[in-house]
N, C-alpha and C positions, 0 to 999 in steps of 0.2 A: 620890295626890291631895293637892294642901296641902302637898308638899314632904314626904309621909310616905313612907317604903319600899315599893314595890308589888312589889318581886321582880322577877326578869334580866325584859326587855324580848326576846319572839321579834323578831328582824331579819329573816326572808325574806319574800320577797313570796307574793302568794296573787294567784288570781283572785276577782276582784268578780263578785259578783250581777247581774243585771241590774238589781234594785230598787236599789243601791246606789248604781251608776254611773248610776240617773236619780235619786237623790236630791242627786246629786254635780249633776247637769248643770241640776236646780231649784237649786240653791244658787246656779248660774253666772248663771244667766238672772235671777234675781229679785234679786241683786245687782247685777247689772249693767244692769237697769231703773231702778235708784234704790229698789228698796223697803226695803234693808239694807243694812248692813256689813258687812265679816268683823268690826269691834269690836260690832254689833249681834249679830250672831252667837253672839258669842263672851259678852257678857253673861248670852243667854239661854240658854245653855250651862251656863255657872258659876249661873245663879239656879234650877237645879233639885235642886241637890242633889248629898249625896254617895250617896242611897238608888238616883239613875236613874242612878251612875258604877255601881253595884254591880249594878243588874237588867237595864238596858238595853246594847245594842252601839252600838257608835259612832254607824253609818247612823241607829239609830232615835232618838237623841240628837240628830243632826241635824236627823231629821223633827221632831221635837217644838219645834227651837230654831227654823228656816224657819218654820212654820205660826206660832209666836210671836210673831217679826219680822212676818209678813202681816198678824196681825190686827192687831197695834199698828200699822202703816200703812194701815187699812182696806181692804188688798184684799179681805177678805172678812171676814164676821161669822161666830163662831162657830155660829150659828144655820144659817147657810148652808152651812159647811163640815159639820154636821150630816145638813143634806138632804141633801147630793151625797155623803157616808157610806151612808146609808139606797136611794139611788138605787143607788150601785153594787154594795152588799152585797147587792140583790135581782137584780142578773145572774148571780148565782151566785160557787162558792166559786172554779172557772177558768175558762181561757181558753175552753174547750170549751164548757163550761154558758151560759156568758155571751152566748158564737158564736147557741150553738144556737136560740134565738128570732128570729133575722134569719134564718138557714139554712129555716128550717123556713116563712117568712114568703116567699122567694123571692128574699130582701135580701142572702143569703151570699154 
């Protein structure tokens, strides 16, 4: 980071996440609406620090730098991206738990 030593770089490829490749294909889409940049991007990348180079992974580096760009374009207020936190953390922790209220309702 800063042009400092990080040590050999692995070269092979890996399979993605699911969560990764939609954090990849929000990046596509909200860029491509006009709500950022990759140099917008890229700003709120480098304005976080070298603590979220050290604790976070790439993808969640991105999440944090996307949701940054959004709010500073007001697509949404932090307040709101709050509530729809709290909304879908009460469907449960997966896909199962989450299902299972609409299944059980006749909705499934």
């Amino acid at each position: 980071m800063g042009g400092e030593d990080a040590g050999p770089v692995e070269l092979c490829e890996h399979d993605y996440a699911l969560w990764e490749k939609r954090v990849d294909a929000l990046m596509v889409i909200c860029s491509s609406k006009g709500h950022f940049t990759v140099d917008g991007l890229r700003r709120a990348l480098e304005d976080m620090g070298e603590e979220a180079f050290e604790t976070m992974s790439y993808y969640e580096r991105w999440v944090a730098a996307i949701n940054q760009n959004l709010v500073e374009a007001g697509v949404y207020t932090l307040e709101e991206l709050g509530r729809r936190m709290e909304e879908v953390r009460a469907r449960g922790a997966t896909y199962g738990e989450a299902a299972a209220p609409h299944e059980a309702a006749g909705d499934g």
